[in-house]
C-alpha positions in Angstrom: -19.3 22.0 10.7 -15.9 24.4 11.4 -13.7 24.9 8.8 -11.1 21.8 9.8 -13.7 19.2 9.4 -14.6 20.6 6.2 -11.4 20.4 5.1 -10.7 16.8 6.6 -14.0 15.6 5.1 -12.5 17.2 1.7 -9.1 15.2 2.3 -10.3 12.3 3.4 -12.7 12.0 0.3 -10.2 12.9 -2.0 -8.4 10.3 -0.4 -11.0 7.4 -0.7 -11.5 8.0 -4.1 -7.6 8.1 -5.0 -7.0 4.5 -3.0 -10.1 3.1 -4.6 -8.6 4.0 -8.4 -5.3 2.7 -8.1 -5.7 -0.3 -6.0 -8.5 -1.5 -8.6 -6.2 -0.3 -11.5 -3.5 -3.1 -9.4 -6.1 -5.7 -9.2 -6.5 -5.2 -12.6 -3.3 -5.6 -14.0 -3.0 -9.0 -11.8 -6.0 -10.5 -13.5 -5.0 -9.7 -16.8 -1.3 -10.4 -16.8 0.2 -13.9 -16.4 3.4 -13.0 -15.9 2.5 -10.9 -12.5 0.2 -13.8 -11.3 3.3 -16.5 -11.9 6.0 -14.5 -9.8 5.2 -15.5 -6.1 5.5 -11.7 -4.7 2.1 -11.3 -6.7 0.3 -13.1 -3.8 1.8 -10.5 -1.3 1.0 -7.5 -3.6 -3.1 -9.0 -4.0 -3.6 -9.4 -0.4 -2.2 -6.2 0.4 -3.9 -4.4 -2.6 -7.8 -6.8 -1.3 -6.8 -5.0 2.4 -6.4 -1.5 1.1 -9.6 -2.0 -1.2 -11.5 -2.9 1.6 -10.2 -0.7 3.8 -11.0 2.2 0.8 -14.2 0.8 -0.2 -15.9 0.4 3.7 -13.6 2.2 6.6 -13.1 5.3 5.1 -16.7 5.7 3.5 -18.1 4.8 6.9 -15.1 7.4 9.1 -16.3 9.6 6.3 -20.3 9.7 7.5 -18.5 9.7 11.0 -16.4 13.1 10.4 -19.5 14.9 8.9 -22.3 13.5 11.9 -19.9 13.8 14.7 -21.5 10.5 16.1 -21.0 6.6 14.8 -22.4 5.4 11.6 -25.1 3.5 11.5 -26.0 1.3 15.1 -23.5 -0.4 17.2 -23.2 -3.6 15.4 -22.8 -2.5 12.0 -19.7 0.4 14.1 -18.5 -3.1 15.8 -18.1 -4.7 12.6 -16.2 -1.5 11.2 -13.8 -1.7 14.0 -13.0 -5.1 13.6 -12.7 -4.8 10.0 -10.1 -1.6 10.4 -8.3 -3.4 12.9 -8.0 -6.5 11.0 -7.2 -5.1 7.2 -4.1 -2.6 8.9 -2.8 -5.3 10.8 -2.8 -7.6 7.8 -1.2 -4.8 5.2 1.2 -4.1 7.3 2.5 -8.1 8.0 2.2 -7.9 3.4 4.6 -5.1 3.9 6.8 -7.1 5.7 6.7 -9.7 3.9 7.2 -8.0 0.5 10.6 -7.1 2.2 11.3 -10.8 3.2 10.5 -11.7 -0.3 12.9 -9.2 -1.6 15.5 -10.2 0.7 15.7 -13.7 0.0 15.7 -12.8 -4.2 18.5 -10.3 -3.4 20.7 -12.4 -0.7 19.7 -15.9 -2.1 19.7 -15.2 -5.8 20.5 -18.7 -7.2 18.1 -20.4 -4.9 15.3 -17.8 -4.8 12.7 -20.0 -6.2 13.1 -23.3 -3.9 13.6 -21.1 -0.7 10.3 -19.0 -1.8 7.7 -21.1 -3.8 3.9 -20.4 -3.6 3.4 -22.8 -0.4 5.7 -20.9 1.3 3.7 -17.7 0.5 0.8 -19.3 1.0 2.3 -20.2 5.0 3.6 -17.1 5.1 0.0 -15.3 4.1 -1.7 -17.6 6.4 -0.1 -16.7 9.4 -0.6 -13.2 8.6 -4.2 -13.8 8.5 -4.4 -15.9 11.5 -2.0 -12.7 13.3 -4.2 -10.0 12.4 -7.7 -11.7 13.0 -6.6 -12.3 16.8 -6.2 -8.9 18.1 -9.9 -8.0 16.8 -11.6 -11.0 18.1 -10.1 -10.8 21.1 -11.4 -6.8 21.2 -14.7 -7.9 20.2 -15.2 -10.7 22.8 -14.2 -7.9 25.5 -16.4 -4.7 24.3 -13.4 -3.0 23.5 -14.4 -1.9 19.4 -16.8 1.4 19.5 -16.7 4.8 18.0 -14.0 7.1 19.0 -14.6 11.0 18.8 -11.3 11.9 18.6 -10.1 10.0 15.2 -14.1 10.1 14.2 -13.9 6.6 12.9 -14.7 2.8 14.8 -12.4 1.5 16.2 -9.9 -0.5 19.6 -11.7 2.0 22.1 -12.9 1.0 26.0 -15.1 2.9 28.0 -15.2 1.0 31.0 -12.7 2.5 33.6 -12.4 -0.7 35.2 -10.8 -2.2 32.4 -8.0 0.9 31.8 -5.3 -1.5 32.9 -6.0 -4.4 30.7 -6.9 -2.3 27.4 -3.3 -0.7 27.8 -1.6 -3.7 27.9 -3.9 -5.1 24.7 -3.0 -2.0 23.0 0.4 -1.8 23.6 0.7 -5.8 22.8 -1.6 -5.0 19.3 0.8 -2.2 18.4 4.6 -4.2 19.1 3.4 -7.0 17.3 2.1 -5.0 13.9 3.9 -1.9 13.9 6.6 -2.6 15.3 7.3 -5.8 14.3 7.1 -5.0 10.8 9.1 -2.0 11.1 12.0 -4.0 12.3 11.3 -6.1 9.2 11.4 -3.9 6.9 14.4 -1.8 8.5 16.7 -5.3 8.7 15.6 -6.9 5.4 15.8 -3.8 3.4 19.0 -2.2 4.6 20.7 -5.8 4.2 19.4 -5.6 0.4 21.0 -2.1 0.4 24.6 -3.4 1.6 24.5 -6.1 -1.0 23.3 -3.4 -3.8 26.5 -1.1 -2.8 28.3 -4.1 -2.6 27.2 -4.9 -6.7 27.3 -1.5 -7.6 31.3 -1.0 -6.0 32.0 -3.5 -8.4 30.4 -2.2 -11.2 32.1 1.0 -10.4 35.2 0.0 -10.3 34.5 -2.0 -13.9 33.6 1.2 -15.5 36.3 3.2 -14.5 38.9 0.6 -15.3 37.0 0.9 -18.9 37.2 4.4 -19.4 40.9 4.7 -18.6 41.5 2.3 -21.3 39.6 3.9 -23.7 41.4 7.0 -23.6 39.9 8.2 -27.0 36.7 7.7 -26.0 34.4 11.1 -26.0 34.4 13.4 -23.1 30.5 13.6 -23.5 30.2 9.6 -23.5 32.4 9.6 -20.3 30.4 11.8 -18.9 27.3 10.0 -19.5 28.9 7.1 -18.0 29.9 8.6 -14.8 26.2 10.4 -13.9 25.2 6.7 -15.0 27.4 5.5 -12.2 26.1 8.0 -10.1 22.4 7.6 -10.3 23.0 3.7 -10.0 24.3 4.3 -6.4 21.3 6.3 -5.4 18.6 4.0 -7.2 18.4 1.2 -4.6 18.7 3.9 -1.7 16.2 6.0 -2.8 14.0 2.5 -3.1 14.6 1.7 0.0 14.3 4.9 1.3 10.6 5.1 -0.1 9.6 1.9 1.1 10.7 2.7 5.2 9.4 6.0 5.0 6.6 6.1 3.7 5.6 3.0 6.0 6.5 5.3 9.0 5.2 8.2 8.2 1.7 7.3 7.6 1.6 4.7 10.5 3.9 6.1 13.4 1.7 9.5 14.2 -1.5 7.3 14.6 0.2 5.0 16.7 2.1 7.8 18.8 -0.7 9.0 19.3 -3.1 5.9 20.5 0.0 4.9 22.7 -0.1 8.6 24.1 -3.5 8.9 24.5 -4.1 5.5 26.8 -1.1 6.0 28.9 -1.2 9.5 30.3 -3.8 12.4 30.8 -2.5 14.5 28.1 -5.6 15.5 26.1 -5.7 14.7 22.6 -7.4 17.5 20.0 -9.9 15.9 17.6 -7.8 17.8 14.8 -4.5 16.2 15.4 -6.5 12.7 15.8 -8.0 13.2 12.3 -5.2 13.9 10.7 -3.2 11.1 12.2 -6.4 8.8 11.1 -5.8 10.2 8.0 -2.3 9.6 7.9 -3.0 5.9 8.4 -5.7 5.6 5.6 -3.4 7.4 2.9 -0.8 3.9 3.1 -3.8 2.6 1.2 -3.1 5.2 -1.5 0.6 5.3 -1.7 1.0 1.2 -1.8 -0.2 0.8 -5.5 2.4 3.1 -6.6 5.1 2.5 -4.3 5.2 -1.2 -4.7 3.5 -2.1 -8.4 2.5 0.8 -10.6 6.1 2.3 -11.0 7.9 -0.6 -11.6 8.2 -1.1 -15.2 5.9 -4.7 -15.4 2.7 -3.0 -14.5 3.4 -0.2 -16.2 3.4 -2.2 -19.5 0.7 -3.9 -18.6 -1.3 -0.7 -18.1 0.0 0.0 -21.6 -1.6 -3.3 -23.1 -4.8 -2.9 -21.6 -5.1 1.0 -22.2 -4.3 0.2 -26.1 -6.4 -2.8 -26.2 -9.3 -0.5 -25.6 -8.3 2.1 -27.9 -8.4 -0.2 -30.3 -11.2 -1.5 -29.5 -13.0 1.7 -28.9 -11.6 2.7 -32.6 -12.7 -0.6 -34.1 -16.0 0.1 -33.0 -16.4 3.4 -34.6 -14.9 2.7 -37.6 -17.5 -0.2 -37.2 -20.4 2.5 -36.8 -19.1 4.9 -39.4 -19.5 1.8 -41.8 -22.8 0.9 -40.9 -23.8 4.3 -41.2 -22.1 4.9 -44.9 -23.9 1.6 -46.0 -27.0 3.1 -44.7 -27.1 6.5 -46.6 -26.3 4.1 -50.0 -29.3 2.4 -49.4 -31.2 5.2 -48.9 -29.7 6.9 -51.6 -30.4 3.5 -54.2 -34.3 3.4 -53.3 -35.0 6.7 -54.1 
C-alpha cells in the first residue's frame, strides 16, 4: 500500500473510532436524562445520532477493509447491503439536520406557541417522512443493479456499470442529490438565517437597553462598563457564530463528495482515487462533528455528562472504600485467631 492510503486508512480509523465515542456518549446521555427525552428535538437528535452510529459502526469499518484490499468487502450481497445502508443512513441524517433547523425555527419565530405547533406527533410525521424519503432512493438503486463497489471512493456504494444505463443513472443521481443535499441545504440556509434576523433583532434591543443603562449610571465603574460592553459584543456574535457552525460544517463535509459524484457522471474528467477518498472521508467525518455540534456543547448534556461521570466516581470510590473495609476486617480476624 503507497503512502496515501496508509494515511487515509490512518484517518479514516481514527475517524471511526472518534464517531463511534461520542455518538454513544449522546445516546447515552438521552437514556439517562429525562429532561432531553421530554423536549421534542430529542427525537431529531436520536435518529440522527442511531444514523451516524450505524453509519460509524458498519460503513466505515466495511470502506475501511475496502481502502486496505483495494477490492469490495466481503461478496456482492453483503457490498449491496453496505450500499443501501450508506445511501439510506446519509440521506436520513441529513433530512435530521434539516429538521433540527425547522425545529429551531419554529421555537425562535413562534415562541409562545412552540409546543402546540411542534408536539411529538408532529415529530413523529416529520421523522416518518424522512424515513420513507431516504429508503426510496436505495430501493429504487437496488431493484436496478445500480449499488456496487466503487474504486475511486473505495467504499459500496450508487455506482452503474452498464453503459446502457449512463443516461438513466445520471438523472437518478442528480434527482438523489437535489432532493437530500440540496434540499436540506436550502433548509438549513432559510430557517437558520431567519433565526439569525430575529436574534439581531432581540439582541438590537438589548443593546440599546444596556447603553441607556450605563449613561444613567454615570458612577458606575469604568471596569464594570467595560465588562458590559464586550458582554454586548460577544452576544452579537453568539448566535452568528451558531449558525455559522451549523451551515458550514453541513457543507463542507457533504458538498466535495457530492461535487464530485455529480462531476464524475456527467463529463469525462477523470477522477483520482486520492481526491475521492478524501471527499468519502469528508462525508463520514459529519458523523463525528454532529454530537458536538448539536448536543455535547450545549450546556444540558454537558451536565448530564457531569452526573453520570460523578455517579461513577462515586461509585467506583464506594467500592474501594468497600474493599479496603473488607480487607481491614480481614487482617483483624487474622490478627484475633492467632
Amino acid at each position: 500500500m503507497e503512502l496515501w492510503g496508509a494515511i487515509g486508512c490512518l484517518w479514516l480509523g481514527v475517524l471511526m473510532l472518534a464517531a463511534l465515542l461520542s455518538n454513544v456518549v449522546v445516546l447515552i446521555c438521552f437514556l439517562g436524562s429525562a429532561d432531553i427525552r421530554r423536549q421534542v428535538p430529542g427525537l431529531f437528535t436520536l435518529n440522527l445520532t442511531l444514523c451516524n452510529l450505524l453509519l460509524s459502526g458498519i460503513n466505515m469499518p466495511l470502506t475501511l477493509v475496502g481502502l486496505i484490499h483495494g477490492s469490495q468487502p466481503g461478496g456482492e450481497g453483503l457490498c449491496r447491503a453496505a450500499g443501501f445502508l450508506e445511501t439510506f443512513l446519509t440521506s436520513n441524517s441529513m433530512l435530521s439536520m434539516a429538521a433540527l433547523s425547522i425545529d429551531r425555527w419554529v421555537a425562535v419565530i413562534f415562541p409562545l406557541s412552540y409546543h402546540s405547533k411542534m408536539r411529538y406527533q408532529d415529530a413523529a410525521v416529520i421523522l416518518l417522512y424522512s424515513w420513507i424519503h431516504s429508503l426510496a432512493f436505495p430501493t429504487v438503486a437496488l431493484c436496478l443493479s445500480w449499488i456496487s463497489f466503487h474504486p475511486i471512493y473505495g467504499s459500496c456504494t450508487l455506482y452503474n456499470k452498464r453503459p446502457e444505463d449512463e443516461a438513466s443513472f445520471l438523472a437518478f443521481i442528480v434527482l438523489f442529490h437535489l432532493l437530500s443535499f440540496l434540499l436540506s441545504f436550502l433548509v438549513l440556509c432559510v430557517t437558520y438565517l431567519q433565526v439569525l434576523k430575529v436574534a439581531r433583532s432581540h439582541c438590537r434591543r438589548i443593546d440599546v437597553i444596556t447603553m441607556q443603562t450605563l449613561v444613567l449610571l454615570v458612577d458606575l465603574h469604568p471596569s464594570v462598563r467595560q465588562r458590559c460592553l464586550e458582554e454586548q459584543k460577544r452576544r452579537r456574535q453568539r448566535a452568528t457564530k451558531k449558525i455559522s457552525t451549523f451551515i458550514g460544517t453541513f457543507l463542507l463535509c457533504f458538498s466535495p463528495y457530492v461535487i464530485t459524484r455529480l462531476v464524475e457522471i456527467s463529463s469525462s474528467t477523470p477522477i483520482s482515487s486520492h481526491w475521492g477518498i478524501v471527499s468519502r472521508c469528508l462525508a463520514y467525518s459529519k458523523a463525528l462533528s454532529d454530537p458536538f455540534v448539536y448536543c455535547l456543547l450545549r450546556n444540558q448534556y454537558k451536565n448530564c455528562c457531569r452526573d453520570l461521570v460523578n455517579k461513577l466516581l462515586k461509585r467506583s470510590s464506594a467500592n474501594s472504600a468497600a474493599q479496603r473495609m473488607n480487607s481491614y476486617v480481614g487482617s483483624l480476624v487474622l490478627t484475633t485467631e492467632q
